[in-house]
N, C-alpha and C positions, 0 to 999 in steps of 0.2 A: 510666450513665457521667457525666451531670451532677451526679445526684447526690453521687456519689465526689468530684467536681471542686470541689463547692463544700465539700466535709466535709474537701477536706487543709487538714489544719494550717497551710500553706505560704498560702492563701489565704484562711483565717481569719485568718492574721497581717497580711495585704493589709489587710481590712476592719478590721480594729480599729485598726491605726496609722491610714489613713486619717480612721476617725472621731475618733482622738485631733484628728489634723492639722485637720479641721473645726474644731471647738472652739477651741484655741487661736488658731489663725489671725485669726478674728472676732474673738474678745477683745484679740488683740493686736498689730493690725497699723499703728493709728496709734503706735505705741513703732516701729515699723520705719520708719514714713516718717520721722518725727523723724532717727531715729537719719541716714536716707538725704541728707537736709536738711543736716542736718550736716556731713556727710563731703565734700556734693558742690562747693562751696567751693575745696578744697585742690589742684583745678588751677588756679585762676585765682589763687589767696592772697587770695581777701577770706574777711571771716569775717561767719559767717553769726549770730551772737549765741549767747546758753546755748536751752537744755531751752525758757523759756519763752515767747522771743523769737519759736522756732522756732512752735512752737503758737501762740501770738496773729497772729502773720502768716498762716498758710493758716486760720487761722478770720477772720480779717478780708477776705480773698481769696475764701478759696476755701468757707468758711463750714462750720462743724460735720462737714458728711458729708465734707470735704476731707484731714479725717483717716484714711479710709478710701481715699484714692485709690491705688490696685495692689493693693486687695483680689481683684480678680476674678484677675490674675496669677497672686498670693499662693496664691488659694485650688485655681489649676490646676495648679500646682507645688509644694507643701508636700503637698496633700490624698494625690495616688499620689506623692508623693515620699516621704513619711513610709511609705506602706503597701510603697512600693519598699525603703526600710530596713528595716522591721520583718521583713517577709519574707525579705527577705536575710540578717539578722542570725538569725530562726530557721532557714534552712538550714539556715546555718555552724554555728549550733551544735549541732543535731540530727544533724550529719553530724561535724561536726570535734573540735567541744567536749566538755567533761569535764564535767562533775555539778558540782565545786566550782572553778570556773575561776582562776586565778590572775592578779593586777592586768593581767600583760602578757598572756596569753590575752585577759582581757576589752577590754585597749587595741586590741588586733589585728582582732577578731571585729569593735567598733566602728566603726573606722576603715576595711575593707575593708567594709564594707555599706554606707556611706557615702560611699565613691569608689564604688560602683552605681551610688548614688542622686542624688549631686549632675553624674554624667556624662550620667546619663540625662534627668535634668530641668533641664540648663543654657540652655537657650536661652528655657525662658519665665522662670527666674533673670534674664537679660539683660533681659528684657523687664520683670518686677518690677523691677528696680532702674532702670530707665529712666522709668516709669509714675511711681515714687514720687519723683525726681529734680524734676517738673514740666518739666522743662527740653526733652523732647521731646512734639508733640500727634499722638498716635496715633490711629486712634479706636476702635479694640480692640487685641484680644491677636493675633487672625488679621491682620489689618493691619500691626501690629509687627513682625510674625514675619514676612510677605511682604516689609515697608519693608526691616526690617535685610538680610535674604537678599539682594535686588535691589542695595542699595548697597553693602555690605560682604562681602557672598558668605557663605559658611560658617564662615567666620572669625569676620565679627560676630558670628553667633548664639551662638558658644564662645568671646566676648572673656573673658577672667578666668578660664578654666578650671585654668592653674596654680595661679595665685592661689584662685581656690575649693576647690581638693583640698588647696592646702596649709593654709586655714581648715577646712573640714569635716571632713575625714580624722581631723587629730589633735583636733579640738573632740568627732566622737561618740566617739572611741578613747578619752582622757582623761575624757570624759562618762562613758562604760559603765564602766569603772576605776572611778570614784570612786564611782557610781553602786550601783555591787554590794558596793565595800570596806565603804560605809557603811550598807546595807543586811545586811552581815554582822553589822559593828559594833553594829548597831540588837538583833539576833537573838542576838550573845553576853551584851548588856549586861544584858538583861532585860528592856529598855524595850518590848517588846510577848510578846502572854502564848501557850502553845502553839498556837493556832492559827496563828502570825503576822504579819506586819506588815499593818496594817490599810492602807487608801487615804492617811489621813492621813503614818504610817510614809514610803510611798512618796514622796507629795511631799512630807514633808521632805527625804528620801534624795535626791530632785532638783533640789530649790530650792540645796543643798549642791554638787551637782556641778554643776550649769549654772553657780553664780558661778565656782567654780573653772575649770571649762573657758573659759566666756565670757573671762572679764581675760586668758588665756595665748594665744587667740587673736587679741585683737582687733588686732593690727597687720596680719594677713593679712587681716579682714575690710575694711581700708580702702584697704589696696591692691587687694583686688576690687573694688570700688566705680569705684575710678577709670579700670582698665581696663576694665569693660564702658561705664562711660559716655563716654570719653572713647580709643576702641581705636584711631585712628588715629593720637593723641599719647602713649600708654601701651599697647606694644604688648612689653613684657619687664617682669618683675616689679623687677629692678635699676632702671627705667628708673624707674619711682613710689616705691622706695623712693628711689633719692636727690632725686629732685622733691621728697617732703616731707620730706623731713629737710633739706632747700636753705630751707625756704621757715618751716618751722614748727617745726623740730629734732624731738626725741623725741619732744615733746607733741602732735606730729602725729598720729602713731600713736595715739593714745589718742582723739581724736576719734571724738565719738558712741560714747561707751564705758560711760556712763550707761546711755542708752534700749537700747540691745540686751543686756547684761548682763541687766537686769529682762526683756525682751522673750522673749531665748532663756531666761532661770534658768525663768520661769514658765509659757514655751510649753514645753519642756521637761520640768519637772515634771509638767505637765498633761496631757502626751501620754504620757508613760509612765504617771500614775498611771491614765486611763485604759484606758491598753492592759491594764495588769497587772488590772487587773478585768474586762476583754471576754474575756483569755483566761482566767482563770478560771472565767468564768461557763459559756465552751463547752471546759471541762473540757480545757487545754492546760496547764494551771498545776499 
């Protein structure tokens, strides 16, 4: 029965987003604190300087490894959050999906594996974005997670959860769309030979969708930001959106739109092109 258990497809797709999720995590989680640096400014209206400012300061502070700080969050919520989408996404399409999915099929299939995944791993989300913020001293992730629970109750743990389903949702939905469109486009055009798209193929097909998804998302991504850190003074997504637009107009929203752009295009990229190769390798592809 183990055996069985570990040979469904359903949990071979766990373990390989998973490992995607490892990988990119490590390689790219000082682009998330940046990006977090950035954005966490926009209650109070001071500004935190550009990309480099950002950087020279926690490595003058907080020194080299400070670029790393909500790695351990990062990597207990991305690692089975990734493996919570992947899995979810091959249910849905094992069960619901068609062979050649059509752009809204693949936005759908996206985007509901994605409200799973971002539902179910929101409260160490709060705690990532809290870690990388500097602005609270935890002294773990179990600590956090007791702190926020004891002063903010359950609410804190799921501050920004609108706000996050309304960023993730349509970011993997849009993501998976352009993701498969262009991976189509890649298999009509020629550009890879009958055996098909090779690893390279794939991340390009991702680095392509993640910019696209990333830019159309990112006003949601900073109105989460602000509610999980700040959930007692931004407790309605209305309430942040007119905060920055009062205080920084449009170009609010676009803050930290650099570093997460790169952040998500190439974590993104990297975790699909990995996953499309693990399931291939255990014969799922």
């Amino acid at each position: 029965m183990i055996e069985s258990y570990v040979n469904s497809p359903v949990v071979k797709s766990f373990l390989a987003g998973s490992l995607s999720g490892t990988c990119s995590t490590l390689l790219f989680q000082p682009l998330d604190l940046v990006k977090t640096r950035l954005q966490t400014p926009l209650a109070v209206g001071q500004s935190p300087g550009g990309i480099v400012s950002v950087v020279s300061t926690v490595v003058r502070n907080e020194k080299f490894v400070g670029l790393w700080k909500g790695v351990v969050p990062s990597l207990q919520r991305t690692v089975p959050g990734i493996g919570v989408y992947f899995s979810s996404l091959h249910h849905l399409r094992s069960t619901f999906g068609s062979p050649d999915p059509s752009p809204l099929e693949s936005m759908a299939m996206g985007a509901c594996a994605r409200a799973i995944s971002g539902v179910t791993m929101l409260p160490i989300t709060v705690v990532k974005t809290r870690f990388e913020s500097g602005q609270f001293q935890y002294k773990g992730v179990c600590h956090a997670l007791v702190s926020i629970h004891r002063v903010e109750g359950l609410r804190g743990l799921f501050s920004g959860l609108s706000a996050t389903l309304l960023r993730d949702a349509p970011f993997s939905g849009l993501y998976l769309m352009f993701y498969t469109q262009t991976k189509k486009f890649v298999k009509s055009s020629g550009l890879c030979d009958e055996s098909g798209p090779t690893p390279i193929h794939h991340f390009g097909s991702g680095v392509v969708a993640g910019f696209a998804a990333s830019v159309v998302t990112q006003p949601a991504d900073v109105v989460k930001t602000q509610m999980q850190l700040y959930p007692r003074k931004f407790q309605r997504v209305s309430a942040v959106i007119v905060h920055v637009f009062q205080k920084e107009g449009a170009a609010g929203f676009l803050r930290g739109v650099v570093p997460r752009t790169l952040r998500r295009t190439l974590m993104a990229a990297l975790a699909w092109t990995v996953y499309e190769q693990v399931m291939t390798s255990v014969g799922l592809k």
